[in-house]
C-alpha positions in Angstrom: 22.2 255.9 -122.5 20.5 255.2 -125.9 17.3 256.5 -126.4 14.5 253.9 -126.7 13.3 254.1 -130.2 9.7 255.2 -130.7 7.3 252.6 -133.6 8.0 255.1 -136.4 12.1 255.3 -135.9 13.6 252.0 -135.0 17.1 252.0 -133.2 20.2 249.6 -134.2 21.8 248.3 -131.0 24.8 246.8 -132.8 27.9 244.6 -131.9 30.8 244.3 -133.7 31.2 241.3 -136.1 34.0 239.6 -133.8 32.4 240.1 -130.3 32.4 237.1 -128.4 29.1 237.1 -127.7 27.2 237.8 -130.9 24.6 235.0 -132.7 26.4 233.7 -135.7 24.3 233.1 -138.5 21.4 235.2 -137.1 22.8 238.3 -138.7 20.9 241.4 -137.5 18.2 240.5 -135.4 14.8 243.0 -135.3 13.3 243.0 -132.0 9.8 244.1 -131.1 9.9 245.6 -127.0 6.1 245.5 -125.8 6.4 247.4 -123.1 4.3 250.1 -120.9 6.9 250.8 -118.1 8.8 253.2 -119.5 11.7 252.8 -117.0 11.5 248.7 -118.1 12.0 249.5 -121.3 15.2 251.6 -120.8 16.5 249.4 -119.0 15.9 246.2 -121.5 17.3 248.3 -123.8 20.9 249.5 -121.8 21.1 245.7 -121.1 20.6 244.3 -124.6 23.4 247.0 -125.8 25.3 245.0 -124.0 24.8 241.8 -124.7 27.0 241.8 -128.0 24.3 241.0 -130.0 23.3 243.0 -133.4 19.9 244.3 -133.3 17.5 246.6 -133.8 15.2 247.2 -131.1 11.6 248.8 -131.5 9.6 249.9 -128.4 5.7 250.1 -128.1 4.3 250.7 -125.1 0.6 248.7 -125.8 -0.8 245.7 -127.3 -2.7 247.6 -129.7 0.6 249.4 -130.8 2.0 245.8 -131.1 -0.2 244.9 -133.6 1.3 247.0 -136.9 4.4 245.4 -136.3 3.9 242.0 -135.8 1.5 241.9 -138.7 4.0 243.3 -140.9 5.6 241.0 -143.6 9.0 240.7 -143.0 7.6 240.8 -139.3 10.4 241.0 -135.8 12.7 237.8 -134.8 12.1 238.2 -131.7 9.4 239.9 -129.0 10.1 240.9 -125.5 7.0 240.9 -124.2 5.5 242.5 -120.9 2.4 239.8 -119.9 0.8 243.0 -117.4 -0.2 246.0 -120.4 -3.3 247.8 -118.1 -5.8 247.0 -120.9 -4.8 243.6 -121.3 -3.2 241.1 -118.8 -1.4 237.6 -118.6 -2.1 234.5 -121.0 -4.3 237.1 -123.3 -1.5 238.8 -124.3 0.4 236.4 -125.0 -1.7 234.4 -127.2 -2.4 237.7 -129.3 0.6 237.9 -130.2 1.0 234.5 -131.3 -2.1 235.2 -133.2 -0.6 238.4 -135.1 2.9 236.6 -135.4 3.0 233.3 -135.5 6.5 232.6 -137.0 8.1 235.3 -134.4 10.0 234.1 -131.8 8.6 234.8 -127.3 10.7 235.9 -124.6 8.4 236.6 -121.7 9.2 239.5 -119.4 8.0 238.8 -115.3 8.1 240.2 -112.4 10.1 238.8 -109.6 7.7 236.6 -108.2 6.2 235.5 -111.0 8.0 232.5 -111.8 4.7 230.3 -112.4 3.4 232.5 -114.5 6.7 232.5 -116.7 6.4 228.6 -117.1 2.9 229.1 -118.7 3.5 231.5 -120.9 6.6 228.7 -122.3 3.3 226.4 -122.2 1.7 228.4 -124.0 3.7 228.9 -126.8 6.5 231.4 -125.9 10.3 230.3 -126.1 11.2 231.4 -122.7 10.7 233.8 -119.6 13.0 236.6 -117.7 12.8 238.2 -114.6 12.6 241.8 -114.8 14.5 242.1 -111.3 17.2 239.7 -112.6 17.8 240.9 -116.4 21.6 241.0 -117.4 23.5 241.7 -120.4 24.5 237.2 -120.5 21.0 235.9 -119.7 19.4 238.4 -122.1 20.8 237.5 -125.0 21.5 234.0 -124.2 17.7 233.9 -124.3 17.2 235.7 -126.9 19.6 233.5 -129.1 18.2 230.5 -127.8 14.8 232.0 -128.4 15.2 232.8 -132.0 16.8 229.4 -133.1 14.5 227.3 -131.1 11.9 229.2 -133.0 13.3 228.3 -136.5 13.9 224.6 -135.3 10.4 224.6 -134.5 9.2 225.8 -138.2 11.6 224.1 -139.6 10.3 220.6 -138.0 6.9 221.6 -138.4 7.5 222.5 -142.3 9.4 218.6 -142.7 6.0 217.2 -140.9 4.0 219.2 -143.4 6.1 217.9 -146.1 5.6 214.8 -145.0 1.9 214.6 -144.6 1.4 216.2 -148.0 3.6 213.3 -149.5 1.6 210.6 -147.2 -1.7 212.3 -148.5 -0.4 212.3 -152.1 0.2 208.9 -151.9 -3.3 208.3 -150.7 -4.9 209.8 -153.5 -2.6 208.9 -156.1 -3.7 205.1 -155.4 -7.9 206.5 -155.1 -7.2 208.3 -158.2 -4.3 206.3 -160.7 -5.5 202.9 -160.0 -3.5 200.5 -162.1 -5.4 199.2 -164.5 -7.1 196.0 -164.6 -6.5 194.3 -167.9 -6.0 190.8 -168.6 -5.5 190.4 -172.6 -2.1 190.1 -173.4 -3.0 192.1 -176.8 -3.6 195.8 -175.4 -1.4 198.4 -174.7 -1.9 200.3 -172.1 0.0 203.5 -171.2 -1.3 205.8 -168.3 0.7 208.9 -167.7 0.5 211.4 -164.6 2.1 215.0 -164.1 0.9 217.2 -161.5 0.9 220.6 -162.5 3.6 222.7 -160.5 1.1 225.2 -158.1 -0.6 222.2 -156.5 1.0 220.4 -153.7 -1.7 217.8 -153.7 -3.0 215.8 -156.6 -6.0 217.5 -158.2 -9.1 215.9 -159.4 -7.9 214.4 -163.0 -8.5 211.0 -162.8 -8.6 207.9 -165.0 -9.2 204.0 -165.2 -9.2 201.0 -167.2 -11.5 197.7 -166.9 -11.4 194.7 -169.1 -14.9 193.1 -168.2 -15.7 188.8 -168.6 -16.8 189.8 -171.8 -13.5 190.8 -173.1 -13.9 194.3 -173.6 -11.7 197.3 -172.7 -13.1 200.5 -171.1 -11.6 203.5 -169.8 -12.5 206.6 -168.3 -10.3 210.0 -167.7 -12.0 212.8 -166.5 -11.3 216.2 -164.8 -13.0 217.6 -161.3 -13.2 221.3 -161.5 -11.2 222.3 -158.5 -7.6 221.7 -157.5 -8.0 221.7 -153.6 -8.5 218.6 -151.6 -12.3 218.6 -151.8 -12.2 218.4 -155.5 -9.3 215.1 -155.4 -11.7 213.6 -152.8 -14.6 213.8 -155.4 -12.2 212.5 -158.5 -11.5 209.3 -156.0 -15.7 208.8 -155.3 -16.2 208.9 -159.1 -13.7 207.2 -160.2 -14.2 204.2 -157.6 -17.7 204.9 -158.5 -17.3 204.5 -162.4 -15.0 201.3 -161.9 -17.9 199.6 -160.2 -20.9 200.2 -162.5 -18.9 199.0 -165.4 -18.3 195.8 -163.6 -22.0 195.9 -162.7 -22.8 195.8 -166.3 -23.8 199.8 -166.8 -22.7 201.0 -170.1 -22.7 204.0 -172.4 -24.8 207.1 -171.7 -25.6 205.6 -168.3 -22.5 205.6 -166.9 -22.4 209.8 -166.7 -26.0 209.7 -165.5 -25.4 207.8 -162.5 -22.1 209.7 -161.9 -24.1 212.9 -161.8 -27.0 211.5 -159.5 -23.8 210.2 -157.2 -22.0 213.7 -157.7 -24.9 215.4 -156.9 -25.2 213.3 -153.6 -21.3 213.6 -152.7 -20.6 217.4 -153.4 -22.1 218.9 -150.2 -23.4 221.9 -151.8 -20.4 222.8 -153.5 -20.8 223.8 -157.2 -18.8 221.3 -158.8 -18.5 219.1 -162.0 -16.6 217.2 -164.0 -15.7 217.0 -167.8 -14.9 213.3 -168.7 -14.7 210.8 -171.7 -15.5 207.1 -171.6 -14.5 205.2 -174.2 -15.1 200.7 -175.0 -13.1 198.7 -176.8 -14.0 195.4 -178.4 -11.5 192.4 -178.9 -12.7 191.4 -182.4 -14.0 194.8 -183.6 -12.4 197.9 -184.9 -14.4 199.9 -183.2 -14.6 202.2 -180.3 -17.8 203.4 -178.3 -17.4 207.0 -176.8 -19.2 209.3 -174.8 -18.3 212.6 -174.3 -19.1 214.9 -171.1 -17.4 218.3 -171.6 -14.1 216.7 -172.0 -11.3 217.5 -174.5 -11.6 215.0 -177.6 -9.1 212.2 -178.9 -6.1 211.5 -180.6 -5.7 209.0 -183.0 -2.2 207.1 -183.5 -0.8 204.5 -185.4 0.9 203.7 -188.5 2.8 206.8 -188.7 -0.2 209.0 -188.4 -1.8 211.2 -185.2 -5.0 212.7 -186.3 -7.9 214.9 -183.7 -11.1 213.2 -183.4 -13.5 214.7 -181.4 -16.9 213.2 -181.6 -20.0 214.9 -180.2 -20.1 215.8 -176.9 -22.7 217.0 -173.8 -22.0 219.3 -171.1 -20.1 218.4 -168.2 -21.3 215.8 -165.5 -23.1 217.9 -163.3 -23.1 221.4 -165.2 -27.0 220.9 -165.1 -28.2 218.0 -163.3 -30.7 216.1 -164.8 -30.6 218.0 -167.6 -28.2 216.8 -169.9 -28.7 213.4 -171.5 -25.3 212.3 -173.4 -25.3 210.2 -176.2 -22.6 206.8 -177.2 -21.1 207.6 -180.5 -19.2 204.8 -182.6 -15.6 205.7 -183.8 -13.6 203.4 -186.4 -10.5 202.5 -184.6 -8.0 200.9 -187.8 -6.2 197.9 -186.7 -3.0 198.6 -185.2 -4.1 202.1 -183.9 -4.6 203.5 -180.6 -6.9 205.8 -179.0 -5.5 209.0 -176.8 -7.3 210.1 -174.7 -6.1 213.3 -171.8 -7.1 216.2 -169.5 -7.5 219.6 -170.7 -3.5 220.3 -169.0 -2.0 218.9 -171.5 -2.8 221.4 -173.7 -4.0 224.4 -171.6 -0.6 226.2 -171.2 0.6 229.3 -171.6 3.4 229.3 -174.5 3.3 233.0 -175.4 4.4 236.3 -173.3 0.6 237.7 -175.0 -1.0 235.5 -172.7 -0.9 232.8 -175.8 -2.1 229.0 -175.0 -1.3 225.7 -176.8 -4.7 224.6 -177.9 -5.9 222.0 -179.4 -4.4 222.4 -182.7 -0.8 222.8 -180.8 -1.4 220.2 -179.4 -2.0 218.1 -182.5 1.0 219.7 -183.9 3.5 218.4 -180.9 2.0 215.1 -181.5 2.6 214.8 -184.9 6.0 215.5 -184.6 6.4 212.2 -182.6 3.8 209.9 -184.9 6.5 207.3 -185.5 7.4 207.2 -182.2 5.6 203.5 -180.3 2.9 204.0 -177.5 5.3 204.8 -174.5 7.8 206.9 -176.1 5.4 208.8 -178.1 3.4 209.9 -174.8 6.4 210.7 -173.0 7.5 212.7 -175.8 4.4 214.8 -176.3 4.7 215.3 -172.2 7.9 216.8 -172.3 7.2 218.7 -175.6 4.1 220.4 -173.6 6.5 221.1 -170.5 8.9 222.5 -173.0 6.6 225.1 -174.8 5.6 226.3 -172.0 8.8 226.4 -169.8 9.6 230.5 -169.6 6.0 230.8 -168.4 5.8 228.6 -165.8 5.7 225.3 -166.8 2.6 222.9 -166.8 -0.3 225.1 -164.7 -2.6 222.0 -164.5 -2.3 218.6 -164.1 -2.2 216.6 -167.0 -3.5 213.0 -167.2 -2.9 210.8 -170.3 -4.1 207.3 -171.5 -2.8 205.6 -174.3 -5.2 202.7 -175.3 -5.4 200.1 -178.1 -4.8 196.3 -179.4 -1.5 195.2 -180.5 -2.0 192.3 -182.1 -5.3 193.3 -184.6 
């Protein structure tokens, strides 16, 4: 008989590669024994020798022994587990485990009699139950086959439900935080681009809008929660909802960031968070633009072959310091037939050199100018891919990146 391996010296039980009754596609299989009989555990491990299977087999003789493997990352396939270990008993042990190795695969070991308690372990989360008094070399690793694959049909439906909810939640904030804008006037252009940045599997908390009011004029916000976890998307939704509805309540200018901040203030929970943003009005028969700044990235201008940086003064972030700050509206001359740019701070924050180099704002300008010909759509798209481009051997866009594209037409 094959000596039962002790924690430190794992034993390979193999099979050859054409027995009849080996797992195809499982490979070798590392099994985890917790066991304090030590006349059990010889004996699980003469039978599993013979089950055809290929494994590896390693004993421990306690729960707290258990614990360094199963916590170990790549952890066992499989556990045979004893539910009676003197210092801990039943359901207990049991659910430890499951604790320590969630991904691993049960197979509960019982006593003759203890049928019932064999069915609650499966209830509570293991893959299935053996008798002790009826283990054989078939049953064994039958169960243990079945064990394992049930397992990774189990994570494998779980990880397609996950997939789905984060698609289904994606979704919802996508609509709270890319509203489509709502314009009227046949004579402005309106292009909103969105690109999540590739370690978020949820939107983050760039965000941006556009209003035409009765009055005829254009406004539109971007802005940029700090954060990219759920809390700080929720937040972009509240203000941008938020900002949508003051300017339709007739708020304007400087206000708008001081009542974002008093609703910030309110929404945030005690979280330190805030948001960088730019506002900016258009008026149908004026070539001009009112902006306020609040920590935010400044401008592009583009039209008639030209891109050029504006970036007019600026206050701190919308709730940096609240009740601090007081921002200021600054007038910009927008020529007719050009268009105001306006993006989050991804679209130019990315790495583009192995020395840790970024894009900046003046590499960013550069990108854009290489596309100032280009018309509204194509030239945003352009820059996009440019940005994606630069910094493609490191990683890609780390950020999301949010982009408007905003001007008349026909003036």
């Amino acid at each position: 008989m094959a000596a039962v391996t002790a924690p430190s010296a794992p034993g390979v039980l193999g099979a050859a590669a054409d027995s009849p009754d080996s797992a195809p596609g499982l490979g070798l299989l590392e099994i985890l024994l917790v066991e304090d009989d030590p006349g059990d555990a010889l004996l699980v491990e003469d039978i599993l020798a013979d089950t055809g299977l290929q494994a590896s087999l390693q004993w421990v003789r306690s729960l707290r022994e258990a614990r360094k493997p199963l916590t170990a990352r790549p952890g066992p396939d499989c556990v045979l587990l004893d539910l009676h270990l003197g210092e801990a008993q039943g359901l207990q042990v049991l659910r430890q485990v499951l604790e320590w190795a969630p991904g691993t695969a049960v197979v509960v070991l019982t006593g003759l009699a203890e049928s019932q308690a064999g069915m609650a372990a499966v209830a509570a989360g293991a893959q299935d139950y053996l008798s002790k008094a009826q283990l054989e070399p078939d049953g064994l690793g039958r169960a243990v086959r079945y064990a394992v694959q049930r397992r990774q049909v189990q994570q494998a439906v779980a990880a397609l439900q996950a997939e789905q909810l984060r698609a289904e939640e994606n979704a919802r904030l996508e609509r709270g935080l890319l509203p489509s804008p709502r314009v009227a006037n046949p004579d402005l252009q309106v292009v909103t681009r969105y690109r999540p940045g590739r370690v978020h599997s949820l939107l983050g908390g760039d965000f941006y809008d556009v209003v035409e009011t009765d009055d005829g004029q254009v406004h539109a916000v971007i802005g940029d929660v700090s954060g990219h976890d759920p809390a700080a998307a929720a937040l972009g939704v509240s203000l941008r909802v938020a900002w949508r509805s003051f300017v339709l309540a007739g708020v304007r200018g400087a206000r708008l960031p001081q009542m974002l901040e008093e609703l910030l203030v309110a929404e945030q929970g005690g979280l330190e968070m805030f948001v960088t943003l730019t506002t900016v009005t258009l008026f149908p028969e004026s070539p001009v633009a009112q902006v306020v700044r609040a920590g935010h990235p400044g401008l592009l201008l583009h039209g008639h072959g030209q891109v050029r940086l504006l970036e007019p003064p600026g206050g701190l972030g919308v709730g940096m310091v609240p009740g601090l700050e007081t921002w200021q509206e600054h007038q910009l001359e927008i020529p007719a037939g050009t268009s105001l740019v306006m993006f989050t701070d991804g679209l130019f924050e990315v790495q583009t050199g192995a020395d840790g180099r970024h894009l900046d704002m003046g590499g960013l300008l550069h990108l854009a100018q290489r596309h100032r010909h280009r018309p509204a759509e194509e030239f945003v798209d352009a820059l996009i891919l440019d940005v994606e481009r630069a910094s493609l051997e490191h990683g890609g866009l780390a950020d999301d990146v949010a982009v408007i594209h905003l001007g008349w037409a026909n003036t």
